[in-house]
C-alpha positions as CSV (number, residue, x, y, z in Angstrom):
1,X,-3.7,16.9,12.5
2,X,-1.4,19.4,10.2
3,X,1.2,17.5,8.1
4,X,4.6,17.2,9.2
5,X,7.1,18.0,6.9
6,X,10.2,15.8,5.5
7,X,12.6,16.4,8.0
8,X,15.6,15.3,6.0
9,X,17.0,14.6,1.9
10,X,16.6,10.6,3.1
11,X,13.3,11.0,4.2
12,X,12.5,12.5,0.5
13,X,14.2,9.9,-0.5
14,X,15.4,11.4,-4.4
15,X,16.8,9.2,-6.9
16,X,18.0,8.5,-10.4
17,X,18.9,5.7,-12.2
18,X,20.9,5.4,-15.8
19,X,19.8,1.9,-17.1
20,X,21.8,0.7,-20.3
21,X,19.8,-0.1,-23.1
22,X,20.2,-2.7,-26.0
23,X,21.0,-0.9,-29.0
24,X,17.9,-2.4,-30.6
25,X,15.9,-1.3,-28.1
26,X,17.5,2.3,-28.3
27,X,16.9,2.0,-32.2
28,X,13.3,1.2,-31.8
29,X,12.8,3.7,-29.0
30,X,14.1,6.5,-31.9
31,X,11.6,5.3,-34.1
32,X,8.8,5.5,-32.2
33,X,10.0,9.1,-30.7
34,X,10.2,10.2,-34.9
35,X,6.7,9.0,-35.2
36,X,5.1,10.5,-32.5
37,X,6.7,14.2,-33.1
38,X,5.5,13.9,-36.6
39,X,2.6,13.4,-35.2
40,X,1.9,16.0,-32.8
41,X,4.8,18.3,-34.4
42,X,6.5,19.4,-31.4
43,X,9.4,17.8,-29.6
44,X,9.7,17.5,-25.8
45,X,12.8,17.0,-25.8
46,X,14.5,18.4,-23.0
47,X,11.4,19.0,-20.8
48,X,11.4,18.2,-17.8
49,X,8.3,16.6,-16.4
50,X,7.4,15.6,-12.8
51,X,4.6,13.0,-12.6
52,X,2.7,12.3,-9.6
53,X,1.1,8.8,-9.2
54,X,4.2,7.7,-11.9
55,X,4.7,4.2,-10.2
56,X,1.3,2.8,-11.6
57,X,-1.5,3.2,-13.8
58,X,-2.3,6.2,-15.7
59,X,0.9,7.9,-14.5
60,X,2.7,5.1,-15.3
61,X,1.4,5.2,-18.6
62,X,1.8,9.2,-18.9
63,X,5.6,9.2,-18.0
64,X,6.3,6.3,-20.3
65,X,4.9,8.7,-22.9
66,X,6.4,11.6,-22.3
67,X,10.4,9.4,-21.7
68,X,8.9,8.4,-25.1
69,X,9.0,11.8,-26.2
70,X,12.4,12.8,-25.0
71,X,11.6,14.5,-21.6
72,X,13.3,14.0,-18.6
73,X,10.9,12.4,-16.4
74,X,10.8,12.5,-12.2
75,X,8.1,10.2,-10.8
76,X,6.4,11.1,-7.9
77,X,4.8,8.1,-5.0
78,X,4.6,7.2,-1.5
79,X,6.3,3.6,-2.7
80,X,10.5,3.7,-3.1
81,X,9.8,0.0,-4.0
82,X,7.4,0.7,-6.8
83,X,8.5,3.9,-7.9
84,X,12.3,2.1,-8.5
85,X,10.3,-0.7,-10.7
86,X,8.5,2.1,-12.9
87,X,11.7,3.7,-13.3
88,X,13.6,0.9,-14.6
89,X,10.9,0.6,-17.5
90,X,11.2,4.3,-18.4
91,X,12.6,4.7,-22.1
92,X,15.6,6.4,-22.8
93,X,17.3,7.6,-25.7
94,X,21.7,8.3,-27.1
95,X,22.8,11.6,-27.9
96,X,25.4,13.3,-27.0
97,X,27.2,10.6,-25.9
98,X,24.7,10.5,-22.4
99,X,21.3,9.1,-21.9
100,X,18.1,10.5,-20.5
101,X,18.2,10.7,-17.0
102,X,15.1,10.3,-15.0
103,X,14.6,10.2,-11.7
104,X,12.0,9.9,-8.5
105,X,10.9,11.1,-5.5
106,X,9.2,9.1,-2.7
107,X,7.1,10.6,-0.4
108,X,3.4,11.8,0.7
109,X,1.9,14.6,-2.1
110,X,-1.0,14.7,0.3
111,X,1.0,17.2,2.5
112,X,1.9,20.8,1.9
113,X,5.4,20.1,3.8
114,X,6.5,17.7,0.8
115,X,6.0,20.0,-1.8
116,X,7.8,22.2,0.1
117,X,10.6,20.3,0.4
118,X,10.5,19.2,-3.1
119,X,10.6,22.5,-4.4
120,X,14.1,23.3,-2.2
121,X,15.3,19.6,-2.6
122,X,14.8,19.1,-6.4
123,X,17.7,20.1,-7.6
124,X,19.7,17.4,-6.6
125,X,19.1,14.2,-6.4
126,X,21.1,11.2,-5.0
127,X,22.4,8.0,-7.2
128,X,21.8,4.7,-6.3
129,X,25.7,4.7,-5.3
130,X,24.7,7.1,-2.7
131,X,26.2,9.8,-4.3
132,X,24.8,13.7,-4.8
133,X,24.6,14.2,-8.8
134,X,23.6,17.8,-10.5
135,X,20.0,17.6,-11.7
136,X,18.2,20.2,-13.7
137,X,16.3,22.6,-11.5
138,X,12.7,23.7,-12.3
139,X,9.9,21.4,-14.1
140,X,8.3,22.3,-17.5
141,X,5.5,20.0,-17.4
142,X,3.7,19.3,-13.7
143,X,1.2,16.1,-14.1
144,X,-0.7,15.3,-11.1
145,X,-2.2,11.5,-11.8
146,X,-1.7,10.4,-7.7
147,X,-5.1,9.0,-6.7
148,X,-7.4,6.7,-4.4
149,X,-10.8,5.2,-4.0
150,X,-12.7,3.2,-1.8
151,X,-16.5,2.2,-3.1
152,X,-18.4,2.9,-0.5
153,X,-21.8,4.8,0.7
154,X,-20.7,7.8,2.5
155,X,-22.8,6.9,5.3
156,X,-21.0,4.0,5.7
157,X,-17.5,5.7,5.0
158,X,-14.9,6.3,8.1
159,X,-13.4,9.1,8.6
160,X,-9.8,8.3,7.9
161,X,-11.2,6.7,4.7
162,X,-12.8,10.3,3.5
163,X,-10.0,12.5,4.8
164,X,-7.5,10.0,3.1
165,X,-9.2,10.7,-0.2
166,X,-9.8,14.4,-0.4
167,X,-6.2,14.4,1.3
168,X,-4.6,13.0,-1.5
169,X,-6.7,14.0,-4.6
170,X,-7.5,17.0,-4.3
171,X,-5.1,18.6,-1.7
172,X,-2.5,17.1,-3.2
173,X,-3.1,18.5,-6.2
174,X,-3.9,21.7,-4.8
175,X,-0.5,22.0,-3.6
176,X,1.4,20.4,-6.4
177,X,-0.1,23.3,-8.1
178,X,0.6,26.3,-5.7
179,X,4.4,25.3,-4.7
180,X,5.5,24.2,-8.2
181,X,3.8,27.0,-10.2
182,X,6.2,29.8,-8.9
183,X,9.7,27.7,-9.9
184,X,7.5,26.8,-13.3
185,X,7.4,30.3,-13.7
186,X,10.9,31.4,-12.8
187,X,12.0,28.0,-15.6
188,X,10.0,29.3,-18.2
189,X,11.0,33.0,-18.1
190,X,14.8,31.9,-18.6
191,X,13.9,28.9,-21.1
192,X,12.4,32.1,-23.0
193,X,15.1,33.9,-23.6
194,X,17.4,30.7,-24.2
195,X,15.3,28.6,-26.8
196,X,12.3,30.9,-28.2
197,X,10.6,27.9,-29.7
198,X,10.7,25.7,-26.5
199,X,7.8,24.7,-25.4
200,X,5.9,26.1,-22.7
201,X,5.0,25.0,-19.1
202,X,1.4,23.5,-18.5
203,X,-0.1,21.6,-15.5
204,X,-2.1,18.4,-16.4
205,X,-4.8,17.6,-13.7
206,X,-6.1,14.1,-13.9
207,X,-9.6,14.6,-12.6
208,X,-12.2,11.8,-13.5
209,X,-15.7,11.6,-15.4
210,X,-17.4,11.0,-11.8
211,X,-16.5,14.9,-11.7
212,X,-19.1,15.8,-13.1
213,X,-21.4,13.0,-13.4
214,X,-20.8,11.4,-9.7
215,X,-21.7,7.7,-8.6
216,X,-23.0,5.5,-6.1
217,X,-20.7,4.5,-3.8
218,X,-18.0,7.3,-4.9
219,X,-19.2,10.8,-2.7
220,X,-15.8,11.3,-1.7
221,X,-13.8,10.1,-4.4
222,X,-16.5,12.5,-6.8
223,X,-15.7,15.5,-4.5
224,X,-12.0,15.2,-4.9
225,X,-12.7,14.8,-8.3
226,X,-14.9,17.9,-8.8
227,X,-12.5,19.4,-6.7
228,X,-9.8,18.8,-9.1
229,X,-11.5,20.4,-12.3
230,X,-12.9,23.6,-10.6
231,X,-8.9,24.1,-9.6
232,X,-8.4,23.7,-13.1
233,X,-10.7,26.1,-14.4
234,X,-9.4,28.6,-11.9
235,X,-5.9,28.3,-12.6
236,X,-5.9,28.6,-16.3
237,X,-7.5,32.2,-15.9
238,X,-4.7,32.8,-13.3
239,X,-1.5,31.3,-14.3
240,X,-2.3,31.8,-18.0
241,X,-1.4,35.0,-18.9
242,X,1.7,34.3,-17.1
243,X,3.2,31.7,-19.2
244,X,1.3,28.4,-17.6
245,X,-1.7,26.4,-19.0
246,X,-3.5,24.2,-17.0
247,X,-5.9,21.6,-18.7
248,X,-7.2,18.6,-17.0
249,X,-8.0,15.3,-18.4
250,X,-11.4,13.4,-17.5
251,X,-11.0,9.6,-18.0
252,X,-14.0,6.9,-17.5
253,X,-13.6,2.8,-17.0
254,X,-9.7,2.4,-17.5
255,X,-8.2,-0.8,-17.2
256,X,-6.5,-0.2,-14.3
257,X,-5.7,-1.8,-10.8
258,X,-8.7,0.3,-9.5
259,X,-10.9,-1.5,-12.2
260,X,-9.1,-4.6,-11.4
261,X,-10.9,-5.1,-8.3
262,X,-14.3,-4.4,-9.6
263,X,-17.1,-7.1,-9.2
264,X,-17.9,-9.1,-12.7
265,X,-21.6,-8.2,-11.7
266,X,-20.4,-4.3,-11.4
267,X,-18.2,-4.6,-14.3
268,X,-21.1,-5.7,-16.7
269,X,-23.1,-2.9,-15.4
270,X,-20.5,-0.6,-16.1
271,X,-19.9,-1.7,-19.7
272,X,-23.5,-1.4,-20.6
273,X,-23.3,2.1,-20.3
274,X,-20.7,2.5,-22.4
275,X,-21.7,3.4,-26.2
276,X,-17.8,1.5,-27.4
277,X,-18.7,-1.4,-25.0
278,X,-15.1,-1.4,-23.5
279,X,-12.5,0.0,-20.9
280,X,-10.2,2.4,-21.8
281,X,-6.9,1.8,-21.7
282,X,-4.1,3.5,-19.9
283,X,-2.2,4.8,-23.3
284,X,-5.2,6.1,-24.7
285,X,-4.8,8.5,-21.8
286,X,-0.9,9.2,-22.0
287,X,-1.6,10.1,-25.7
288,X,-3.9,12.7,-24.0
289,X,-1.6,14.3,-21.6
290,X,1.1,14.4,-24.8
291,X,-1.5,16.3,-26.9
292,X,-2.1,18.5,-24.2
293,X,1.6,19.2,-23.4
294,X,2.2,20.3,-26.7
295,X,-0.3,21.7,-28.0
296,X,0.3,25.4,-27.3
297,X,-3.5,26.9,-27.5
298,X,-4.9,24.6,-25.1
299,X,-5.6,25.9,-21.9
300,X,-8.6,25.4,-19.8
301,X,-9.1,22.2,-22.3
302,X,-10.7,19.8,-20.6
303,X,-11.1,16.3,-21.9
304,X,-13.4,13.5,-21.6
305,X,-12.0,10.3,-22.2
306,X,-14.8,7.9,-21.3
307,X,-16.2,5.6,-24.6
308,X,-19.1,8.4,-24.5
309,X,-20.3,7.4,-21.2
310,X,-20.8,10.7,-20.6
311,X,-22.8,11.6,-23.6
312,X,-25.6,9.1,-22.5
């Protein structure tokens, strides 16, 4: 069945918040934004990030970062409900009298009609008064971290189930990707002339160790997966010479709700085959996606995060 496009700004359902902050917590937030562009030496500040999966997880983890950092952040999920609750915890920073403003966008990546819709809706977004409130067009950094599994032998594996997974993964990536890249483009060529320095655009792709290693149980979840990294490769030969890199980030076992529901029998298994004898955890790939965002030779890196699982 094709996808049916968003019919309507409600059903997109767009939002910001401004949250106050304690000043101690906007202190401590300064702090930890000082340390971490002394660290990597460039600032984000300004950027403006969308992050798919941003409710939970790994995106969770990756927008925190990057609010961290001083970008604007826009999460991206199916859930209003969850997507409001990861918003609320976003950092933000003073200056200028204002705070960061981040915002979020519910709906289904999966389908080419949303990212349609996005791209023509983006630009404004709705308050949780109800109002319509200006908010900066075009997206600097494009993270796509919305994924699904289901453990199961392919044989045994509906339909719906497999569809549901390639659907989400990899087509939603795939048009993430396609519909954002030409409004990336259009941002960058005017941020160019404005702020030489600024950083440029780049598409993070959260693809997965069973990419390229694959797993019993996982057929479908590996072929999204795989799906997601050749994309990758592809795209930084075609989108970097115009401005946009596109690296992907390949984590292992990370202590996430996925992992969560693993059997202790499975999990045991798991950590044996992992030379640090221990999950990941969901920062140690946000300080991934930060290097990869700023550093400004990277394209086409892709990087295994997974204890050296893969090395054995």
């Amino acid at each position: 069945m094709p996808p049916r496009a968003p019919q309507s700004l409600q059903q997109l359902r767009l939002r910001t918040l401004r949250i106050p902050r304690p000043l101690s917590a906007v202190r401590h937030q300064v702090r930890h934004r000082h340390h971490h562009q002394h660290q990597h030496g460039r600032s984000l500040r300004g950027l403006r990030c969308l992050v798919t999966g941003g409710s939970r997880g790994i995106g969770k983890a990756i927008a925190t970062q990057l609010a961290a950092h001083s970008a604007q952040v826009t999460l991206v999920g199916r859930s209003e409900e969850r997507l409001r609750a990861a918003l609320r915890d976003l950092p933000e920073e003073a200056g200028a009298g204002q705070l960061q403003q981040h915002g979020f966008v519910a709906g289904d990546i999966s389908t080419k009609g949303f990212w349609e819709f996005l791209v023509r809706s983006l630009h404004l977004c709705e308050t949780t008064g109800g109002e319509r409130a200006p908010f900066a067009p075009g997206v600097d950094v494009l993270v796509n971290a919305a994924g699904i599994t289901q453990n199961a032998l392919l044989m045994r594996q509906s339909a719906v189930a497999i569809e549901n997974i390639v659907q989400t993964n990899l087509m939603g990536t795939l048009w993430a990707c396609k519909l954002m890249a030409k409004p990336m483009l259009g941002q960058h060529a005017k941020s160019k002339k404005e702020e030489p320095d600024r950083i440029g655009p780049s598409i993070i792709n959260v693809s997965s160790l069973l990419a390229i290693q694959g797993g019993v149980g996982s057929a479908a979840y590996a072929t999204s997966k795989s799906g997601v990294l050749g994309l990758t490769r592809a795209l930084a030969g075609e989108l970097g010479p115009l401005g946009i890199r596109v690296n992907a980030i390949l984590p292992g076992y990370i202590e996430t709700d996925m992992t969560a529901a693993m059997q202790p029998a499975a999990r045991e298994k798991a950590l044996e085959r992992i030379p640090l004898k221990r999950f990941g955890d969901v920062a140690e790939i946000a300080d991934a996606a930060i290097f990869l965002a700023t550093n400004q030779y990277a394209n086409n890196c892709i990087l295994n995060l997974d204890g050296g699982m893969s090395a054995v």
